[in-house]
DRENKETOR-654242 format. One record per atom (N, C-alpha, C): z, x, y. Coordinates in pm, whole numbers, padded with zeros to 5 digits, always signed. Layout:
<pts>
ZXY...
</pts>
This chain:
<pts>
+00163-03098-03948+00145-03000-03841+00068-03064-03726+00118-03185-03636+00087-03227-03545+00065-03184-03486-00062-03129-03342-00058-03049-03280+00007-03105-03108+00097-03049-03039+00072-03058-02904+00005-03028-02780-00073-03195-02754-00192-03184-02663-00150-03140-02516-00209-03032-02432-00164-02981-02332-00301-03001-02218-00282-03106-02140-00351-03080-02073-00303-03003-01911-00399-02969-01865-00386-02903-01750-00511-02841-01672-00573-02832-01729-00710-02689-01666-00798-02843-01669-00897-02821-01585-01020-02934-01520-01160-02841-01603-01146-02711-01615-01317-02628-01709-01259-02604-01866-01341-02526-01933-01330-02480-02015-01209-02323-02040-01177-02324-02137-01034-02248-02171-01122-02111-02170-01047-01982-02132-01103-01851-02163-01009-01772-02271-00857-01785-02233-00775-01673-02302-00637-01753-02282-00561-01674-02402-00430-01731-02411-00352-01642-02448-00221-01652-02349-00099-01530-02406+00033-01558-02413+00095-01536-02527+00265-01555-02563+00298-01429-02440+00422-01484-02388+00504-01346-02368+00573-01298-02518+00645-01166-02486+00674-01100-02579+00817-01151-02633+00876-01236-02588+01020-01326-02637+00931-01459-02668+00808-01498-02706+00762-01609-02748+00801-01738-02694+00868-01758-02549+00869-01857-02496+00799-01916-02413+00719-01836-02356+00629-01854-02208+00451-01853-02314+00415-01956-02243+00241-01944-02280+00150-01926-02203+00105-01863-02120+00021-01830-02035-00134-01853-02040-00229-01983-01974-00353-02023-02054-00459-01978-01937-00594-01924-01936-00637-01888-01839-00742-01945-01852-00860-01999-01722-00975-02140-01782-01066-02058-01702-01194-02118-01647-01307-02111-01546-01266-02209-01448-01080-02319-01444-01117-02343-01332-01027-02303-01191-01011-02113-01269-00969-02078-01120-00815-02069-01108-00735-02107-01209-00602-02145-01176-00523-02113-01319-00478-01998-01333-00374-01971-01428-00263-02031-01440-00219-02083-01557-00108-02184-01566-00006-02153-01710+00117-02166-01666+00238-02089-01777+00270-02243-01828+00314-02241-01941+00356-02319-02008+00479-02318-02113+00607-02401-02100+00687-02407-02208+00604-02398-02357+00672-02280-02408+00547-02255-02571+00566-02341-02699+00740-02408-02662+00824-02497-02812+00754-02636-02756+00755-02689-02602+00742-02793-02649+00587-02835-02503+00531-02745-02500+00416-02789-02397+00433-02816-02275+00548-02785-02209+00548-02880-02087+00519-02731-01977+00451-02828-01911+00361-02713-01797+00435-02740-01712+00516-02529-01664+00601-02534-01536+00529-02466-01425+00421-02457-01433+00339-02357-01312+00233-02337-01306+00146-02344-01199-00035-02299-01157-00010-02149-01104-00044-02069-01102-00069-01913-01025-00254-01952-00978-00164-01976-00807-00356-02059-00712-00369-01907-00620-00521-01858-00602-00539-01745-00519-00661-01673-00572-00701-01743-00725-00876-01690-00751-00967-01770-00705-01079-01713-00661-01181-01826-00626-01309-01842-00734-01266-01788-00869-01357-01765-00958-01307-01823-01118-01387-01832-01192-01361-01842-01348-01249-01688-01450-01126-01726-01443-01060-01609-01506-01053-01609-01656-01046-01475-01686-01111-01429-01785-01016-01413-01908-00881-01321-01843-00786-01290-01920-00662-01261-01882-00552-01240-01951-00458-01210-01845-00345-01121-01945-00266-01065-01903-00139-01023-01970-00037-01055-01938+00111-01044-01989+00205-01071-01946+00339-00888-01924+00400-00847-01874+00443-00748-01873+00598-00798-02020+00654-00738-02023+00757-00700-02152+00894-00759-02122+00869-00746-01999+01016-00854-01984+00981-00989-01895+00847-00981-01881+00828-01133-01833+00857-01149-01697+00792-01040-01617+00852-01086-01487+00735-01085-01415+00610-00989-01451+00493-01020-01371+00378-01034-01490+00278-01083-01416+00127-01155-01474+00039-01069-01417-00079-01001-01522-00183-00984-01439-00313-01076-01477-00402-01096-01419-00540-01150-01442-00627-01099-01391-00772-01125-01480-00899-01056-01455-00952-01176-01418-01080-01167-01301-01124-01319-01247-01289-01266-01240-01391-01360-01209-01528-01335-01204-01552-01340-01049-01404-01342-00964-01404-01339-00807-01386-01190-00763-01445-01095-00880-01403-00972-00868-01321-00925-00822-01155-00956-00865-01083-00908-00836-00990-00896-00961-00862-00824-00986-00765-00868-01095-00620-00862-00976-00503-00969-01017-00414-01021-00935-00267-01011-01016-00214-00916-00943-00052-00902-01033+00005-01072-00978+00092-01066-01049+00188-01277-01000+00297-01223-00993+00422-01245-00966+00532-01267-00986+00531-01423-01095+00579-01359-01234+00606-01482-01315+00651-01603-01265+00801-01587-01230+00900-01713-01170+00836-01757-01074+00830-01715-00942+00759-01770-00819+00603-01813-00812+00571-01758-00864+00389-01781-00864+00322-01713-00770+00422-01613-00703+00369-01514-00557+00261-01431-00640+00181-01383-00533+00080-01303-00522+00107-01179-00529+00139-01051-00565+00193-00928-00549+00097-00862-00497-00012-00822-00531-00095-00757-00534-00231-00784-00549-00410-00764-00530-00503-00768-00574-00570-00662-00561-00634-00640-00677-00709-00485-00728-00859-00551-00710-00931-00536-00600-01072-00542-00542-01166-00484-00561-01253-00512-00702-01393-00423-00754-01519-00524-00678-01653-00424-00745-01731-00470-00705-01799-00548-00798-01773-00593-00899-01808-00712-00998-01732-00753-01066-01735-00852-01167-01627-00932-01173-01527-00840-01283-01419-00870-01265-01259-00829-01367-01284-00945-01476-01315-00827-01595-01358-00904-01734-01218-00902-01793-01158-00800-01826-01026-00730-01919-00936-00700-01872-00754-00746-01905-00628-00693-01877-00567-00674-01951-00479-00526-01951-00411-00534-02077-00297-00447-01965-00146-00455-02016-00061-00377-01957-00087-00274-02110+00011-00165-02054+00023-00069-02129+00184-00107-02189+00190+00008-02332+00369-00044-02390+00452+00022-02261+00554-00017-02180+00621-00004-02072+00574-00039-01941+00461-00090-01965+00416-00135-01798+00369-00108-01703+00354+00041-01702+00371+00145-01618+00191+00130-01553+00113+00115-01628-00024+00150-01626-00095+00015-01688-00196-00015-01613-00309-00152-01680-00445-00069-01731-00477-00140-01765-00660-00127-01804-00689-00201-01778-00845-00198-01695-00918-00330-01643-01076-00283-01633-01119-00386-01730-01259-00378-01709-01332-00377-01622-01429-00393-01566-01542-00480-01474-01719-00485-01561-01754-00602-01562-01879-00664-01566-02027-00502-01520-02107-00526-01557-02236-00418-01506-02297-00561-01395-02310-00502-01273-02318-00598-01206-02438-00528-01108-02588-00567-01056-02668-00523-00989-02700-00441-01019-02704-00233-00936-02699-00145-01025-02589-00073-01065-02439-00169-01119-02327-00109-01134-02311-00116-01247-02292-00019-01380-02231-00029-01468-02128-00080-01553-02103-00154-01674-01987-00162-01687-01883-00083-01665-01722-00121-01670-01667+00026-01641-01521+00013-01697-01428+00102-01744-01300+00122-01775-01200+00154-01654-01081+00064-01588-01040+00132-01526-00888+00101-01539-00805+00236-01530-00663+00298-01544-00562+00273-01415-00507+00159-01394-00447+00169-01270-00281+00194-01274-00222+00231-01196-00096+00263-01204-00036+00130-01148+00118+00087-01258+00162-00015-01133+00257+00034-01122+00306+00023-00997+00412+00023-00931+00554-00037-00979+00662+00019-00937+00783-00126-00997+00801-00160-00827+00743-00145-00728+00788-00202-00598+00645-00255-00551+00638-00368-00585+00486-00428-00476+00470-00386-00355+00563-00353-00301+00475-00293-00130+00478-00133-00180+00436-00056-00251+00404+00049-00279+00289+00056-00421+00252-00076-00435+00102-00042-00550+00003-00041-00454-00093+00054-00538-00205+00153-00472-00293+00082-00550-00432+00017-00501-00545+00018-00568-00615+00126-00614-00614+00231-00615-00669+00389-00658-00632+00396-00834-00748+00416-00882-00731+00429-01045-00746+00578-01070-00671+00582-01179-00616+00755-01245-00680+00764-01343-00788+00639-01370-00921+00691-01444-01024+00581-01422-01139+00644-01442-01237+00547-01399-01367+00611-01571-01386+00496-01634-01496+00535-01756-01584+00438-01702-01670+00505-01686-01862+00459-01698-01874+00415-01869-01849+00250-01859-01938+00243-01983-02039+00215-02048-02062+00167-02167-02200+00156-02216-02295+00036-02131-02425-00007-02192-02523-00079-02126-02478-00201-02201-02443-00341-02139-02404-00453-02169-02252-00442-02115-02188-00569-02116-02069-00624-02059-01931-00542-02172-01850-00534-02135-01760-00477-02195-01654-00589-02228-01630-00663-02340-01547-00855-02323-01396-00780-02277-01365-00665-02391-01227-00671-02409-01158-00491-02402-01148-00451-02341-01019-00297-02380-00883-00312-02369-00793-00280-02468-00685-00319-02472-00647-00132-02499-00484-00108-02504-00439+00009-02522-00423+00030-02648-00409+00157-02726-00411+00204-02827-00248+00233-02870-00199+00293-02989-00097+00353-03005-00039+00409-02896+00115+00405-02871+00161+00519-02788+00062+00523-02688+00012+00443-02610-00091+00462-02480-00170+00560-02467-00199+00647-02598-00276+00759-02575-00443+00754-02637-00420+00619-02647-00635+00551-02628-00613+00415-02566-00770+00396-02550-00795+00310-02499-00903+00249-02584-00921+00140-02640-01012+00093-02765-01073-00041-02667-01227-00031-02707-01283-00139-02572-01409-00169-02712-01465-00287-02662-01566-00336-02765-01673-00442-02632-01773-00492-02703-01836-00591-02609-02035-00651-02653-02096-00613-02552-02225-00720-02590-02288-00612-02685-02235-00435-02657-02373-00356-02742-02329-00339-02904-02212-00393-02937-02146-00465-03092-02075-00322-03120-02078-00237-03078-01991-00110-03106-01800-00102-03052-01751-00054-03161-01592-00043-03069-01553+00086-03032-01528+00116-02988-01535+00258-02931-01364+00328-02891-01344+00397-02868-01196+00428-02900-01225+00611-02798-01137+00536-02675-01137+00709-02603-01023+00736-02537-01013+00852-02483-00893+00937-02462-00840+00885-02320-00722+00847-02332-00631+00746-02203-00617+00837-02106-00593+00978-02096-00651+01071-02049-00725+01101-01967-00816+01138-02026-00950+01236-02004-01058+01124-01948-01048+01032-02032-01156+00962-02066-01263+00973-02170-01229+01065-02268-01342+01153-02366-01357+01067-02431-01485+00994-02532-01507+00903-02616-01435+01026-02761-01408+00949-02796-01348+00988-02977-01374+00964-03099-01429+00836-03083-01514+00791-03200-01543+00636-03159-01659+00626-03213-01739+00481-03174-01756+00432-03367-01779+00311-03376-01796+00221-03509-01959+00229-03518-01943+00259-03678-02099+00286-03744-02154+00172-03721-02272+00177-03659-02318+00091-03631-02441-00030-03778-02405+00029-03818-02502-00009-03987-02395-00090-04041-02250-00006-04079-02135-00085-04136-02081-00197-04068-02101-00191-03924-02004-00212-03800-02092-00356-03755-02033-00454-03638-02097-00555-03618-02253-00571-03565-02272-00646-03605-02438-00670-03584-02436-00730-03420-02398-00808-03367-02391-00884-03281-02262-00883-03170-02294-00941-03041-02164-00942-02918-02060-00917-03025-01914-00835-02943-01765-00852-02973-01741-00936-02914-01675-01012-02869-01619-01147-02804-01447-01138-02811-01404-01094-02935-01267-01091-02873-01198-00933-03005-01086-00883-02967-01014-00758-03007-00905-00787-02944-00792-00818-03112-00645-00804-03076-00593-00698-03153-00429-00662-03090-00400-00555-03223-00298-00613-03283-00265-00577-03397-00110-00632-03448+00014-00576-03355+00134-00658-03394+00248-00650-03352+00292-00481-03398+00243-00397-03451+00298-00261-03438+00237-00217-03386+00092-00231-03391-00021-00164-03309-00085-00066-03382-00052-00084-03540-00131-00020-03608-00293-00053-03685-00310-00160-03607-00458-00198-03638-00484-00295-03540-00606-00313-03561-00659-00410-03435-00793-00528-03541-00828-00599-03494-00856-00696-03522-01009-00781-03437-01117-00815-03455-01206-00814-03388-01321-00918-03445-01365-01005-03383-01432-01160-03388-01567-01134-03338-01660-01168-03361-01817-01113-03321-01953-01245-03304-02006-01240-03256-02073-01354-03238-02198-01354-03367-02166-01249-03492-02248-01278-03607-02138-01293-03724-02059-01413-03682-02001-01481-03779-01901-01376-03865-01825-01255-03786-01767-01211-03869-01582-01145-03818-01541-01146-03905-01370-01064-03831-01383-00941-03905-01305-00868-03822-01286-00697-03883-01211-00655-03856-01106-00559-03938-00998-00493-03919-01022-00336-03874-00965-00300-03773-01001-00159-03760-00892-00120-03736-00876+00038-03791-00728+00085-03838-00735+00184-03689-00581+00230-03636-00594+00233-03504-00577+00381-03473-00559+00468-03638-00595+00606-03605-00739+00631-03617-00833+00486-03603-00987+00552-03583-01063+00589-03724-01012+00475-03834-01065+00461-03973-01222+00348-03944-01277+00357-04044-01377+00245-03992-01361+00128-04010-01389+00041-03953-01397-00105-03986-01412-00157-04147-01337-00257-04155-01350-00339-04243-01385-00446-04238-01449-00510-04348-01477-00701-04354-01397-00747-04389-01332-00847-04298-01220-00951-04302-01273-01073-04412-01381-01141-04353-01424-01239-04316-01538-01283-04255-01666-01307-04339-01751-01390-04236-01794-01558-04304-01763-01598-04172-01804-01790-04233-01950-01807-04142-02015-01925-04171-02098-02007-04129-02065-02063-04013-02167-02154-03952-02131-02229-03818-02158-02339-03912-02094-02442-03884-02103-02568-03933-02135-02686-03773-02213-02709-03798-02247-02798-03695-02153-02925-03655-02066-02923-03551-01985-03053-03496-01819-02995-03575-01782-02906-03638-01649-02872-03722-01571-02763-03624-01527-02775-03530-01485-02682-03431-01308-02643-03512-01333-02553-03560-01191-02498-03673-01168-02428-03661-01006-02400-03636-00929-02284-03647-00870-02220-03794-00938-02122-03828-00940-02110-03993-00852-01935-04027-00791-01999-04126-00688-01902-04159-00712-01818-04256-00692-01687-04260-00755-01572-04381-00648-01475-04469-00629-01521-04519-00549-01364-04620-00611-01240-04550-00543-01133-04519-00604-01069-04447-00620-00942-04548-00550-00899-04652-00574-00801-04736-00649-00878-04827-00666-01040-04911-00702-01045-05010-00871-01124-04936-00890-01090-04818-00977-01197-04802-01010-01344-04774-00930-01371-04832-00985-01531-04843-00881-01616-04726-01026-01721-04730-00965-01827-04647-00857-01952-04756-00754-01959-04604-00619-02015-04672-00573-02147-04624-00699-02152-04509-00621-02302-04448-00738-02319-04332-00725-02416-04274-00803-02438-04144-00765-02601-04066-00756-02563-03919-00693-02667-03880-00807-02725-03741-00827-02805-03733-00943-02894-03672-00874-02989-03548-00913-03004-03446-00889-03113-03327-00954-03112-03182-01021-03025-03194-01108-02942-03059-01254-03050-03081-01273-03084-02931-01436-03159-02931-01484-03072-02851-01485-02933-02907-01581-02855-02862-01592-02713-02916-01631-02616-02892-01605-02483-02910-01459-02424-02920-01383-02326-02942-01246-02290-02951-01273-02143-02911-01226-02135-02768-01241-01999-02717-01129-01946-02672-01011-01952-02764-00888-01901-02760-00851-01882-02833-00775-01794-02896-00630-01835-03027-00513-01771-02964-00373-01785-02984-00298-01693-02971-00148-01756-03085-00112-01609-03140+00025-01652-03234+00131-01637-03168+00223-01731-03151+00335-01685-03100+00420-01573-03218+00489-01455-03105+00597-01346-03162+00659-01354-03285+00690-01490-03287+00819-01566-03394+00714-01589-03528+00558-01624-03540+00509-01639-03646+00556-01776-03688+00578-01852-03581+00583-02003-03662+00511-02094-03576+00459-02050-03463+00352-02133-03412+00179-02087-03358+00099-02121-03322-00013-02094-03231-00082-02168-03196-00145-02126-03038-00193-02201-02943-00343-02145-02985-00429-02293-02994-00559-02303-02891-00618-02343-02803-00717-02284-02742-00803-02323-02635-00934-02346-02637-01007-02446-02630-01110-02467-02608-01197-02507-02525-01347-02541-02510-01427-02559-02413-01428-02722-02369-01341-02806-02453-01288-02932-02387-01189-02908-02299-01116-02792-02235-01032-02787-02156-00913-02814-02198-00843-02811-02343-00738-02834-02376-00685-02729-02424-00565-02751-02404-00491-02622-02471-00404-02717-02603-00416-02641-02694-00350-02721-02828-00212-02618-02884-00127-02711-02895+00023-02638-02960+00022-02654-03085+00043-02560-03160+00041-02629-03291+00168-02551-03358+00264-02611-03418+00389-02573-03506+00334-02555-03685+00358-02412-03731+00357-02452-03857+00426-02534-03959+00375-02594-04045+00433-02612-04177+00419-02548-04287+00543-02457-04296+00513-02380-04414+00455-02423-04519+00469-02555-04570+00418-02581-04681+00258-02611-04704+00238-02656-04583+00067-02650-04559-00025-02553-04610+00029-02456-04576-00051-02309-04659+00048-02219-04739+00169-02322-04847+00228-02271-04919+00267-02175-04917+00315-02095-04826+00357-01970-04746+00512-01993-04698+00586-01876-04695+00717-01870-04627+00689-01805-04527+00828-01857-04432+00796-01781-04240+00961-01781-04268
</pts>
């Protein structure tokens, strides 16, 4: 399971995204410049240039035709995929932490940072299917908790919005209203920062990494958290480590990063995934089934 070395980004890696046909890789760094990538065999077909800041995260829409990103230039920036055009920029007053499209496209979620005396915050924007008719005006705006908010992504059927971050709680509210619905026990629940929250491919659970060494499954009608997984830091072992996810246990782990690993992403198909790390590389890696004695 050789991995393919991708260079491209000059800082450290933030986030990484398959499109939803698993061909396109989308890698986002601190240095300013979102960049798509062939996902089978690494070869970089595009920069998206127009932040003047460290970006954070990004999404891809369902048929692959536009990009959004969150930047610390306080702004978030629709792309045109193919061209690398600019469509649009959504202009807050601190930086765009979180992007997520919604299932059909129709609607984003986008964080922002607590910045001076501004709060973190949740916000609901409508997109457009015609760029000269998107409106920066959000159809919801949540005041959230005290500390940074890393990640809100959409819930089932778009009818929550599930957000996590520095105060270690995940919280789960109405796409709506904005009404909170239920927040994670905080005794059972993580001790320390969220740092990252994905959901599975049905969207019936979500998935969540914490800066006190632990993963957790949280079920997405709002069950409580579970323990995945917690490992150690091993000093100088920068590993991407693999878990049985019902039985627990670790099943594999794959190593090549000279630094931190502040990415993962699986491609659709379940036979490859990309990392990113704080050496600025993006890594391809193809499974071998037989490596972790597993069928794909």
């Amino acid at each position: 399971m050789r991995p393919i070395l991708m260079k491209g980004h000059e800082r450290p890696l933030t986030f990484l995204k398959y499109n939803r046909d698993g061909d396109l890789l989308f890698s986002c760094a601190k240095d300013h410049n979102p960049t798509v990538w062939f996902a089978d065999n690494g070869e970089r077909l595009g920069t998206y240039r127009g932040h003047n800041g460290a970006v954070w995260t990004c999404d891809v829409s369902r048929d692959s035709v536009r990009l959004i990103t969150g930047s610390a230039d306080q702004t978030a920036k629709l792309w045109d995929v193919q061209s690398g055009l600019q469509l649009y920029t959504f202009n807050f007053d601190s930086p765009a932490r979180s992007v997520d499209f919604s299932v059909g496209d129709r609607l984003a979620v986008i964080t922002t940072d607590p910045f001076m005396e501004l709060s973190s915050a949740i916000h609901v924007k409508r997109i457009a299917d015609d760029p000269t008719e998107q409106s920066g005006e959000s159809l919801l705006l949540i005041k959230g908790p005290l500390g940074r908010i890393n990640r809100a992504i959409w819930g089932p059927l778009n009818s929550t919005i599930i957000s996590a971050g520095e105060d270690a709680v995940i919280r789960i509210w109405d796409s709506e209203t904005g009404k909170l619905l239920k927040e994670s026990d905080k005794e059972s629940g993580h001790k320390k920062t969220v740092t990252s929250l994905a959901k599975s491919a049905d969207g019936s659970h979500f998935l969540t990494g914490s800066l006190d060494k632990s993963a957790r499954v949280v079920i997405g009608g709002g069950q409580d958290a579970s323990a995945v997984t917690t490992t150690d830091h091993r000093a100088g072992k920068f590993e991407a480590k693999f878990f049985d996810k019902i039985l627990q246990e670790e099943i594999g782990g794959v190593k090549g990063h000279f630094g931190p690993i502040n990415a993962l992403a699986f491609n659709p198909d379940g036979k490859s995934f990309s990392s990113g790390g704080e050496d600025g590389y993006v890594r391809l890696h193809h499974f071998d089934p037989d490596y972790f004695n597993i069928k794909i």
